[in-house]
N, C-alpha and C positions, 0 to 999 in steps of 0.2 A: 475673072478675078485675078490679079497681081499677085505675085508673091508676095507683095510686101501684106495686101488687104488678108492675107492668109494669117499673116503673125497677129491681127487684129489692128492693121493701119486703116484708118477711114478711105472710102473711096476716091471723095478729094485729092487729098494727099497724094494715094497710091496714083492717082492719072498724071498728075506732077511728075511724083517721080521717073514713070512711063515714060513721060515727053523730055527727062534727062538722061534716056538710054541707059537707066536702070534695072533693068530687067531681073537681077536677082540680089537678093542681100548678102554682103561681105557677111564675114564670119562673123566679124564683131557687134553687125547690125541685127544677124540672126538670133545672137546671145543678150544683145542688151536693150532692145525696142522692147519685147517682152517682158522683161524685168521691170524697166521704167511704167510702161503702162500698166504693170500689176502696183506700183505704190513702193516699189523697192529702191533704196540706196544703191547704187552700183559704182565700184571701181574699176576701170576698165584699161588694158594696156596694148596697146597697139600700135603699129608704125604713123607715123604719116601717109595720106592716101590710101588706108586704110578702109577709111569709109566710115571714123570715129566721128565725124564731125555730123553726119548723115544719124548715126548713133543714137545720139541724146536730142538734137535736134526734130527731127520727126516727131520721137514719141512725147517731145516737151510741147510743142506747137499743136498737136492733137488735144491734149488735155488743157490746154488754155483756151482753146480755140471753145470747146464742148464746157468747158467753162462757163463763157461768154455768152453762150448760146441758153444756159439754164439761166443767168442773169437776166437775160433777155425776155424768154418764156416765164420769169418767175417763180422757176425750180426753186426750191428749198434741199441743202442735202440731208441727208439723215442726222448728222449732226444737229444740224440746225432744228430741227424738226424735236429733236428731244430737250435741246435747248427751251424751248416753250411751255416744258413741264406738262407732255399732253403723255409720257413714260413713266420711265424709273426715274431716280435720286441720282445725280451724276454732278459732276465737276465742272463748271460754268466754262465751255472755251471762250467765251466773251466777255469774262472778269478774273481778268488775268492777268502776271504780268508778260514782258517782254519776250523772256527767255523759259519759262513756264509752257512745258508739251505737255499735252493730254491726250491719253489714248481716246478713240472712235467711241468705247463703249461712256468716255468719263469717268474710271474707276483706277487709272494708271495714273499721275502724276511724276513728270523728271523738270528737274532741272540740271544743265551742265555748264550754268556760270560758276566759274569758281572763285569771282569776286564779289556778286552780290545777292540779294536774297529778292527771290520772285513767287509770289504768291498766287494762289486761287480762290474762291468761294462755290458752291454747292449752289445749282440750278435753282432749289426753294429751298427756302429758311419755315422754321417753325415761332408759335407765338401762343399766349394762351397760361393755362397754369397745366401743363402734363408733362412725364418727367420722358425725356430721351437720348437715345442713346446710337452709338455708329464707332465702328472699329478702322484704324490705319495701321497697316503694318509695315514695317521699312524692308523694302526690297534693293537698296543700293547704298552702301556706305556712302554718308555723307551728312551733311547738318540741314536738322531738321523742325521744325515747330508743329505742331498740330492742336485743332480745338478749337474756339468758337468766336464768332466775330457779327456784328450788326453792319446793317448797310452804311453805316456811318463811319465804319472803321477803315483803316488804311489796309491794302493789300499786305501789308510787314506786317502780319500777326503779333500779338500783344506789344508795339510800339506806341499805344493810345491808349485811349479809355473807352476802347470803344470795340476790342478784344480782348482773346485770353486767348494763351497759348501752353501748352508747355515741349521740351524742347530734348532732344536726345544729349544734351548733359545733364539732365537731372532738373534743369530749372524754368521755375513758372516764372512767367510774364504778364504785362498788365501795365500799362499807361508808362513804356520805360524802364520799369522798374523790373530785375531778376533775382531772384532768391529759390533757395535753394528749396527744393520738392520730392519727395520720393527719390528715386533713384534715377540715372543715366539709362537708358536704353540705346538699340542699334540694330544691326543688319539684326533679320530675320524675325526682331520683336514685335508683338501684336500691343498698340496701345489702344488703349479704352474708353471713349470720351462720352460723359457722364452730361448731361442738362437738365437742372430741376429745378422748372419754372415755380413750380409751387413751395417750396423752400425757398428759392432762392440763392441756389447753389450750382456751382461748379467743381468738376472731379474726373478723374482719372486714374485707370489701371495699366497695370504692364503685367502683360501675361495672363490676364485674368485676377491676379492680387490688387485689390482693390489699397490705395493709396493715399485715400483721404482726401478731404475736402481742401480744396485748392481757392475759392475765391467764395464770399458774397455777391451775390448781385446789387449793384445800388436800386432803390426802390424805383428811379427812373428811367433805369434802364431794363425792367422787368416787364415791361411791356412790349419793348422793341421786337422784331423778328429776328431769330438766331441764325444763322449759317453755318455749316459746317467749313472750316477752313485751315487752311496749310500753307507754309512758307518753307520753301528749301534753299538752301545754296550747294550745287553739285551733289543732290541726291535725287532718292528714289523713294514715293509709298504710293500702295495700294490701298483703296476703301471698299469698305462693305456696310451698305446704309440698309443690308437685313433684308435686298431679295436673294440671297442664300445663308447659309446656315451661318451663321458668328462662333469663331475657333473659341471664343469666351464668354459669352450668352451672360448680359445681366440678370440681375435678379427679376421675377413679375412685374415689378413697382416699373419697371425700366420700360418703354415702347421702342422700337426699331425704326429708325427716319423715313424708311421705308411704308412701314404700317400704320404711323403717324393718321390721327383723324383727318379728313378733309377738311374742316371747320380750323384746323391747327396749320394747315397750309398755306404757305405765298409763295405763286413764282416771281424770279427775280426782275426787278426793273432791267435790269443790265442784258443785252441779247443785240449784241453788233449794232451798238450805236439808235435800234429801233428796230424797223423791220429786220428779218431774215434776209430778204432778200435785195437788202438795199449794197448798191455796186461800194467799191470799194473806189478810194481816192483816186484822182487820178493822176497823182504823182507815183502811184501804188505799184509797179508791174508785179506780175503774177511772179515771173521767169527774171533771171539773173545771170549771163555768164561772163565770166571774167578771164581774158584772154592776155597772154606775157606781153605781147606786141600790137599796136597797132593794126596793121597786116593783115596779123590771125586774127583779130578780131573783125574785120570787115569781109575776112572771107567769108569767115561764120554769117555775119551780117547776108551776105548773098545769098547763102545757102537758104536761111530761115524764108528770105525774099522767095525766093524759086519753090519751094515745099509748100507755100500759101495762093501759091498764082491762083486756083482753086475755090480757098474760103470766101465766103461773102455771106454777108447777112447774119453777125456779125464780119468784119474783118478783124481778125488779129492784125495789134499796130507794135510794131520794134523800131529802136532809136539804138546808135550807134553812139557812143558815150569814149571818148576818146581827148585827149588834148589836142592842140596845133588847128582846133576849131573853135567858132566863137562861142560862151561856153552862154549867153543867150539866146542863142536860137536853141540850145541844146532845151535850156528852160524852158523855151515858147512850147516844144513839143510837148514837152512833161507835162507842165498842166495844159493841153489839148486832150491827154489821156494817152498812156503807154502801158502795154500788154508784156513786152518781152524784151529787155535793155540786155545789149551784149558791147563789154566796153573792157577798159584797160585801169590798170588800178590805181593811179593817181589822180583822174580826171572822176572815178568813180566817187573816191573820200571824199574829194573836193566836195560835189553837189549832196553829198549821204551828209554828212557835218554838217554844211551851211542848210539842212532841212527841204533842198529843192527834191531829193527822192528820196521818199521816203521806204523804208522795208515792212512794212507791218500787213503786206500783202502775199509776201512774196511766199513763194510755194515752192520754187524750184532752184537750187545753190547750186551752178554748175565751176568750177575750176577746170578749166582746159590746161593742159599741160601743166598739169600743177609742180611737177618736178621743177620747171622752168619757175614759176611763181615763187618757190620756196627758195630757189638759190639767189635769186635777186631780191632775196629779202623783205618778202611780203607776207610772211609770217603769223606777224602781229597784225597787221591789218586784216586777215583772212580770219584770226580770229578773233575780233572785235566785231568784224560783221555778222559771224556768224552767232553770235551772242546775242545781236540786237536783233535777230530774223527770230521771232516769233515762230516756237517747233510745233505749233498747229494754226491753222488757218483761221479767220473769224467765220467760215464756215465748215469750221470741222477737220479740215485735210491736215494729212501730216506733212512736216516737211519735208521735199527727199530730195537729196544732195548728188549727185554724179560728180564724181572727176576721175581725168583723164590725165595718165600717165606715162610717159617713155620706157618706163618699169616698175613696178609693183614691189618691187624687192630693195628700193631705193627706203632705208632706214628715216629718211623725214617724211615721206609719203607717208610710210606706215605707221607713223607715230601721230600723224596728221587723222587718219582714215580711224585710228582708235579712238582719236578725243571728239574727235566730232560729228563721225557717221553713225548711221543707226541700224548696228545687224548689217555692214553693206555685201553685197553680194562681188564676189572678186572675178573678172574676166580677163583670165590673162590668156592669152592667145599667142605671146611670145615665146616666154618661159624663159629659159636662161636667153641672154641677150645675141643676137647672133646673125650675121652679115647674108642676106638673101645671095641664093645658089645664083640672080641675074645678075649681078653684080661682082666685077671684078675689080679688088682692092690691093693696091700695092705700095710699097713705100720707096721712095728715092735719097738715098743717106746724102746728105749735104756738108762733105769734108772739105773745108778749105787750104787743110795742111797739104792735101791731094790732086785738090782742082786748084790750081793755083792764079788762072787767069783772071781773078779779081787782084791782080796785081798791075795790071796792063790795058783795063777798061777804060775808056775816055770818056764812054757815057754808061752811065749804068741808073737805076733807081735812088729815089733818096730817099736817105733811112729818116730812122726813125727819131735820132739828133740824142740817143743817152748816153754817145760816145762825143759830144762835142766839146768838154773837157780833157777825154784823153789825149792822150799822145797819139796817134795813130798813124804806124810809120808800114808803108807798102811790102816793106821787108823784113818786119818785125815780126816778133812771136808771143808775146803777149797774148792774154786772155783777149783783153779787149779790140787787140785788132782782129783776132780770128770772131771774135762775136760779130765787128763790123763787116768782117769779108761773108758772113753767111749772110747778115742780110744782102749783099749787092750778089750774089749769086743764087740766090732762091728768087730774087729779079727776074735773071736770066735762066732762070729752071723752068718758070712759069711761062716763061715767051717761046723756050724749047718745046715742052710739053704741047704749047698749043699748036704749034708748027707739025710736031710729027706725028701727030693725030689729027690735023685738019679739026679742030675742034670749030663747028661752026655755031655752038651752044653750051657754056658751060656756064656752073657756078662758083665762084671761086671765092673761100674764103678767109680772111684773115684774121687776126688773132683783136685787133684793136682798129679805133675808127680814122686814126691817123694811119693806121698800114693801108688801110682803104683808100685815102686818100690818094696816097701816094704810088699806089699800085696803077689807081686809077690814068695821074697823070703821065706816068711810067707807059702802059701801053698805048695811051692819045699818043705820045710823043715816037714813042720809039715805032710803030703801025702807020701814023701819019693815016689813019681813018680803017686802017687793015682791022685794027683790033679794037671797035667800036666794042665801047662798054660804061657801064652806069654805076654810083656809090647805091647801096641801102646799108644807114647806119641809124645811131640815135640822134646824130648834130645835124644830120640832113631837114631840113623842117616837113612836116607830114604830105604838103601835095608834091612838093618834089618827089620823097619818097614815091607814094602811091603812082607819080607820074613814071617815077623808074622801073617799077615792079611794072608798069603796062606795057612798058616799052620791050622789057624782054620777055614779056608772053608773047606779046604781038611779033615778035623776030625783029622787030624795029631795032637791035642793039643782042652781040652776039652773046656779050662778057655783064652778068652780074657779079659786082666784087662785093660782100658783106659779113658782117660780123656775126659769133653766134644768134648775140640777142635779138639782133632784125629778120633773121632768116627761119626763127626756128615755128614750124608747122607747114612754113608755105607750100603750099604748092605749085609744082610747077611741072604741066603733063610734058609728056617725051623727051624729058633733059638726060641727057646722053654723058654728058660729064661733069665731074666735080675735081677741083683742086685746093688741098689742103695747102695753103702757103707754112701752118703751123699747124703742129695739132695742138688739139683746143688741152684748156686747162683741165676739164672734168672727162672723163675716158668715157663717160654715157654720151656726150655732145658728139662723139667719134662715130657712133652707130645713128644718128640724127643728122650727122651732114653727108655722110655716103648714102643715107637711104634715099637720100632726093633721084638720086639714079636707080636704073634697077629695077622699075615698077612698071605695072597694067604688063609685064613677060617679057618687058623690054630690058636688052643689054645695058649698062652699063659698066664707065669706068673710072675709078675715084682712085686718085692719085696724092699722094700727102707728100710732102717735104722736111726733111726730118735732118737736123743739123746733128752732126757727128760730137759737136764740142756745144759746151754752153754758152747760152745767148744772154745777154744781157736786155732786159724787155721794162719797157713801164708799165708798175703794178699799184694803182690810184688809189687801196683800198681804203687807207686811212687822212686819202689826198680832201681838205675842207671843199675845193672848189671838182672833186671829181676827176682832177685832168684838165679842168680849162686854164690855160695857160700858167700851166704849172711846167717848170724846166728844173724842176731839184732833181737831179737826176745822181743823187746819193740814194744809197739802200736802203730799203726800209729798216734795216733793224741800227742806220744811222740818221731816223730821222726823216730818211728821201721817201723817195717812190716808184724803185725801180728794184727788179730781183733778176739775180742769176737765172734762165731758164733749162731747165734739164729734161730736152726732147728724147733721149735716148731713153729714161726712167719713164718717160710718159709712154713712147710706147711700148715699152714692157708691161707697163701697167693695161693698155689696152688688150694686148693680148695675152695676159692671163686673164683679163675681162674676158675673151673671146672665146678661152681655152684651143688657142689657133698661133701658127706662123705665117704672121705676113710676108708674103712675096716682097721682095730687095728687087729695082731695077737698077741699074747704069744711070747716070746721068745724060746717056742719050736719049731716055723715054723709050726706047724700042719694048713693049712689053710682049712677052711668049704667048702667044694664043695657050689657053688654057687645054689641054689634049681632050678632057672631061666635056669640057661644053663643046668642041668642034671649033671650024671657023665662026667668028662673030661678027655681027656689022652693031655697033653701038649706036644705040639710038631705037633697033630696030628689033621684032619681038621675037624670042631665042628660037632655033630649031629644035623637034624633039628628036629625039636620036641617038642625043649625045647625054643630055646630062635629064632630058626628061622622062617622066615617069616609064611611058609607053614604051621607049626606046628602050630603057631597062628591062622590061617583060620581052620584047623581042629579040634581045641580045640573048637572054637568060633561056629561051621557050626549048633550044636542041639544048642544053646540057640538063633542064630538068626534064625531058622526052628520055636523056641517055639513062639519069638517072633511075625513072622509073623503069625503067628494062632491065637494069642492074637488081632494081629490090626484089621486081618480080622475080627473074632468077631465080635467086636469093633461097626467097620464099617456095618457090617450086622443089628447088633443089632440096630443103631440108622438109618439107614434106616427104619425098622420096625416100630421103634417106629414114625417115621414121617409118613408114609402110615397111620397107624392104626388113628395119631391124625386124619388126614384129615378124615378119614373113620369116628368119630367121630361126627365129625363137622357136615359132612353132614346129 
């Protein structure tokens, strides 16, 4: 047995993982497969390479897979099975609406749309002339209807004629119509819903104060079967249809839905479309994950690939949902039948809107880097989707949500992780943000008052063109030339760097996808093939991309040059350096591009470029066209699309993120072996000795040997001295 088949991974699975030289679970896989396979929400925070991705993946591909397999055999799950009405009185998961969760037992009810009203109905309805009765209490602030409805009626409680409702403002409903009833109710209050078929009445209590009669029945509609039913928008109640005690117990005349005669009973037509057991669409997948990039989305795609080599009979089937592909074949698969879609979130809306995939299957909401997802402004779409996902299954399952973080203390995550998770379990494994012991990070100040040789260069990089209005004179001292001389010598910082470290593998990346460019053509030119290297941006179109990212795993190309948004998750095994042309705009992005180095014990060295004076940089954010051929290269607060840059403030900002001083080098790159970790070779996995555990207890072993000789002493000595007083005394 595998470790992993220890945490409750199926055998499959675990052989897979085996044949990936997995031999034991990261931390974060240890903490969060278990949670997942128990039915839990988990938010989880951890580096890249990490083993996050392994994480949610496993334990989501297991429970879809065993899914599949009941589907197949004709399992019914317990849900389902009560669903039939062969139990208790419960709350139909299969006449419901959209956004409408149901707890396991059907006696919970939430909704947490907060724009529209999503309803239930009760497994059986009653019919007959006997009077009865059933209690909701509200457990969550929020707007609410409760009371009685025929199969005729619309899930919007009293919006027909064909229910009755009443509502925690006070007012009864009925075919449209509101007026005002008894009192307001709310959190905590128990309401009392009255049916008397033999009158011909409907009524309602709060608290047990009975509130009077609220409707007639029309004489045609006293025959129908009644339902017990609710409609919320961002609330909460629980029912009790009287298999346990009632906080407020009608009068005798009253029966409990529960104890209802059998002759008074119907189960519902309504129970997933027909059978139990009938498969869900197959535009339907079970699983969902939505990845920032490209990139990270087809890594994921590999992964899930590799964790199933295994299954069969059925096979779990995933489809890669992404733009820069033709988005009809992406259709042909969907309806062939898809288990587990992992995609990008433009290309996602696209087919979610136009009705090609559908959600009303879906079981599993993963957000992969979802810090990344929220800064690029998908927000709103994360929450739209997650309104139309259905918070229980058509057989029963709840929905459980994962996502995955760069930090958990990031104030939109967490605002995110309240409105939408349910109870989620938090794995943070990080804790305060903070730069791995293999990893040696330094900064190189880029003064051009100081290095003045970008006055004399004949060939250098070409910028980035927001000074091609100014004046820009070689001898000047303007802002704007000193902003232009940092870029043409963070150029030549970057050509230095790579020279006096022999880099024969870095990452290098830049702040925008025109620095990329231009970086790019900068080292073709200035190397003349020395300094082989490739763009990944968003203007690249995707098999380029995908074709670049291959080339520098494969060592085909020494130098990836890329922006935060294309780079962020990748992996990329034994990459030995990184260089920061700029630091990034956000101080968290700063701990996400150095950690590409550093990992599986391997050294690393990350290297940032840091202009002493402000830069002048284009900043698109209010640009119609994004950037495409836009040259206003006035300020934004004149209209343009460019801002001052203040690298100096950024990294201060970082490192009081860090609670750390970053090491300063020379502009000759020479960096000081660190004395703490010993000699390094980057690239290659640290010696212990120096900065590792072991090497510590062996350093430490003669002064805590010296120590204990001293306590004993100590200890000896004041023994003695106690005997000898008493020998004294006497």
């Amino acid at each position: 047995m595998t470790a992993f088949e220890e945490m409750g991974v199926m055998p499959e699975i675990g052989r897979a993982v085996e044949e990936m030289d997995w031999s034991l679970p990261t931390d974060v896989q240890a903490e969060a497969i278990p949670m997942i396979l128990g039915g839990g929400d988990v938010l989880m925070a951890a580096e890249t390479g990490s083993g996050k991705t392994g994480a949610f993946c496993l334990p989501i591909l297991q429970i879809v897979y065993e899914t599949l397999k009941d589907l197949e055999e004709g399992k019914g799950s317990k849900a389902a099975v009560k669903s039939k009405g062969h139990t208790h009185w419960q709350m139909n998961v299969y006449d419901r609406g959209d956004a409408m969760a149901i707890d396991p037992d059907g006696l919970l009810c939430q909704s947490r749309d907060m724009q529209k009203w999503h309803g239930t109905r009760s497994n059986k309805s009653v019919s007959g002339q006997g009077r009865f009765y059933y209690e909701a209490t509200v457990t969550d602030e929020g707007l609410c209807r409760v009371g009685w409805s025929t199969d005729k009626a619309t899930l919007d409680l009293g919006t027909d004629k064909f229910g009755y409702g009443f509502g925690g403002t006070g007012k009864k409903s009925w075919g449209k119509q509101f007026d005002s009833y008894g009192e307001a109710f709310g959190m905590n209050d128990t309401v009392g819903c009255y049916l008397d078929l033999q009158k011909g009445e409907i009524r309602w209590s709060k608290n047990g104060i009975d509130l009077g009669k609220a409707y007639d029945i029309p004489g045609h509609l006293r025959k129908e079967r009644f339902f017990a039913a609710v409609v919320l928008k961002n609330a909460e109640m629980s029912f009790n249809f009287g298999t346990t005690p009632f906080k407020f117990p009608p009068s005798k005349d009253f029966t409990a839905l529960a104890k209802a005669p059998k002759d008074c009973i119907s189960e519902s037509k309504i129970a997933g479309g027909g059978a139990t057991s009938s498969k869900p669409a197959s535009n339907a997948p079970q699983a969902i994950v939505i990845e920032p990039s490209r990139e990270l989305a087809e890594q994921t795609l590999v992964q899930i690939q590799k964790f199933k080599t295994h299954l069969s009979n059925p096979t779990p089937r995933e489809l890669l949902i992404v733009g820069g592909v033709n988005v009809k074949d992406q259709v042909d698969v969907l309806s062939k039948g898809v288990d587990i879609v992992v995609g990008t979130p433009g290309r996602l809306e696209d087919l979610i809107s136009t009705g090609k995939l559908a959600l009303s299957g879906v079981r599993f909401f993963v957000l992969d880097e979802a810090d990344g997802l929220l800064s690029q402004g998908y927000t709103d779409l994360i929450n739209r989707l997650h309104a139309q996902i259905p918070k229980v299954t058509n057989d029963g399952k709840r929905l459980q949500m994962v996502v995955c973080s760069a930090t958990l203390h990031s104030f939109d995550v967490k605002k995110m992780a309240e409105r939408l998770m349910y109870f989620p379990t938090w794995i943070d494994l990080k804790g305060q943000d903070s730069v791995p012991e293999t990893v040696h990070h330094c900064v190189c100040m880029v003064d051009p008052t100081r290095d003045t040789r970008w006055k004399n260069f004949k060939q250098h990089i070409e910028t980035d063109g927001v000074h091609h209005e100014d004046r820009i004179q070689p001898h000047g001292t303007s802002q704007e030339t000193y902003s232009e001389a940092v870029k043409i010598l963070k150029g030549e910082y970057v050509v230095r760097a790579l020279e006096e470290h022999k880099m024969d593998k870095a990452l290098i990346f830049c702040r925008t996808k025109l620095d990329c460019d231009n970086l790019e053509k900068y080292l073709q030119i200035r190397g003349q093939g020395k300094y082989s290297c490739v763009c990944l941006h968003g203007d690249r179109k995707p098999p380029e991309r995908k074709a670049n990212l291959q080339k520098f795993k494969d060592g085909k190309v020494k130098y990836m040059i890329c922006t935060d948004v294309a780079a962020r998750g990748i992996d990329v095994s034994g990459l030995p350096f990184v260089i920061n042309v700029t630091l990034p705009d956000e101080k968290q992005n700063y701990i996400h591009r150095i950690g590409r180095v550093g990992r599986a014990e391997r050294m690393g060295l990350a290297v940032s470029l840091v202009a002493t004076v402000k830069e002048k940089v284009w900043y698109h954010s209010n640009c119609a066209n994004r950037g495409r051929g836009c040259y206003n290269t006035n300020l934004t607060d004149r209209g343009g699309c460019c801002i001052w840059y203040n690298e100096p403030q950024l990294l201060a900002d970082v490192e009081e993120h860090l609670d750390i001083t970053i090491d300063q080098v020379e502009p000759d790159m020479k960096v000081p072996v660190n004395e703490f970790d010993g000699k390094v070779t980057y690239g290659q996995k640290r010696r212990l000795g120096g900065s590792g555990y072991k090497g510590h207890v062996d350093s430490l072993a003669p002064a805590v040997m010296e120590l204990a000789k001293l306590e004993k002493r100590v200890q000896t000595s004041f023994i003695d001295l106690k005997y000898k007083k008493k020998f004294c005394q006497r």
